[in-house]
N, C-alpha and C positions, 0 to 999 in steps of 0.2 A: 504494500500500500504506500511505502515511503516512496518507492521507485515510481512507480506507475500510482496517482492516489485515484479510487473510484468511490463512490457511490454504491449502497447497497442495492438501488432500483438497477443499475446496471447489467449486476452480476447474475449470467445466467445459472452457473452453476461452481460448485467447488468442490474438486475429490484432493482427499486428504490418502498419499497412499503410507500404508504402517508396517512392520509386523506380524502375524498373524495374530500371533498371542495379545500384540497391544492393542491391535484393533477389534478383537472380542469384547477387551475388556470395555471399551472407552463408547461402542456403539448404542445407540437409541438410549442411553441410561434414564434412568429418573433420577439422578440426583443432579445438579447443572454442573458442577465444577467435573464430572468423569463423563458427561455426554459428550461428545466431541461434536455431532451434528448443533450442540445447544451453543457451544464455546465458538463455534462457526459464524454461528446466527449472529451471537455476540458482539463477534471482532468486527464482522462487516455492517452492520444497522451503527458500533459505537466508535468505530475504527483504530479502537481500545478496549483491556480487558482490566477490571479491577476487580479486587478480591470481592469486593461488593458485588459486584454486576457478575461472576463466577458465582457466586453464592447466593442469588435472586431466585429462587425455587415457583415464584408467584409469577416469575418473568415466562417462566417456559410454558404456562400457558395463555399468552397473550398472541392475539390474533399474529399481531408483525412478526414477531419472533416466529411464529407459528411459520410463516409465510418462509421468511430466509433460513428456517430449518429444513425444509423440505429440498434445499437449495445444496445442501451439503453430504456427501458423499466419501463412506470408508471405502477404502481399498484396500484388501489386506496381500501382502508382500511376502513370499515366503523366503528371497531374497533378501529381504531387510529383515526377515527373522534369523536368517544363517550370522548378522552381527552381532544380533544380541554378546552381550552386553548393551555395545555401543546401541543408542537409540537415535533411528534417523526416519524423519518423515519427508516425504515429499509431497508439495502444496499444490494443485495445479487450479490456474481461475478463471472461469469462460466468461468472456463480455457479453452482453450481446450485441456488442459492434463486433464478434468475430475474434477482439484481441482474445490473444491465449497469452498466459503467464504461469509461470514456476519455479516455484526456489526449493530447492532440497536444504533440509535443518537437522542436522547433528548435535544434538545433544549428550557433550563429554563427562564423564564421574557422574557419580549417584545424584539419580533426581528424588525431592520432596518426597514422599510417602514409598519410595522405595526402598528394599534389601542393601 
């Protein structure tokens, strides 16, 4: 979004590729902060995430949110499971003017709530 900034009306779609294991875990949840589809919603409608608005349980049933959840798409990796340890997703964002964008995110040493 810093690179290229968009609008949430823009975006037609966003797949998130994981893991396989991480992407079990993090799919359609009900709790906001482990849905990945809710944290999706989030970034793009806030084009930021705070511990607040990750932890907004009353937000994920709200029409909009509703709307750009539906926007957002696991892909689970079994290529990016053979890193494990290492955790890396790749982001990819369709416009609907057609632009495509993607950044691959490696995340190095132990994250929050893990082993």
């Amino acid at each position: 979004m810093k690179r290229h900034p968009f609008n949430a009306n823009e975006v037609q779609k966003v797949f998130v590729q994981l893991a396989t294991d991480e992407a079990a875990i993090v799919n359609n949840r009900e709790i906001p902060d482990i849905c990945l589809q809710h944290m999706v919603a989030v970034m793009v409608m806030d084009k930021t995430v705070t511990f607040s608005s990750a932890h907004d349980k009353a937000r994920m049933k709200e029409p909009a949110t509703l709307r750009e959840r539906e926007k957002g798409e696991i892909v689970p990796d079994e290529q990016l499971e053979r890193l494990m340890p290492l955790r890396v997703a790749i982001v990819e964002v369709q416009l609907m003017d057609g632009t495509h964008l993607k950044q691959r995110l490696t995340m190095f040493g132990a994250l929050p709530g893990t082993p």
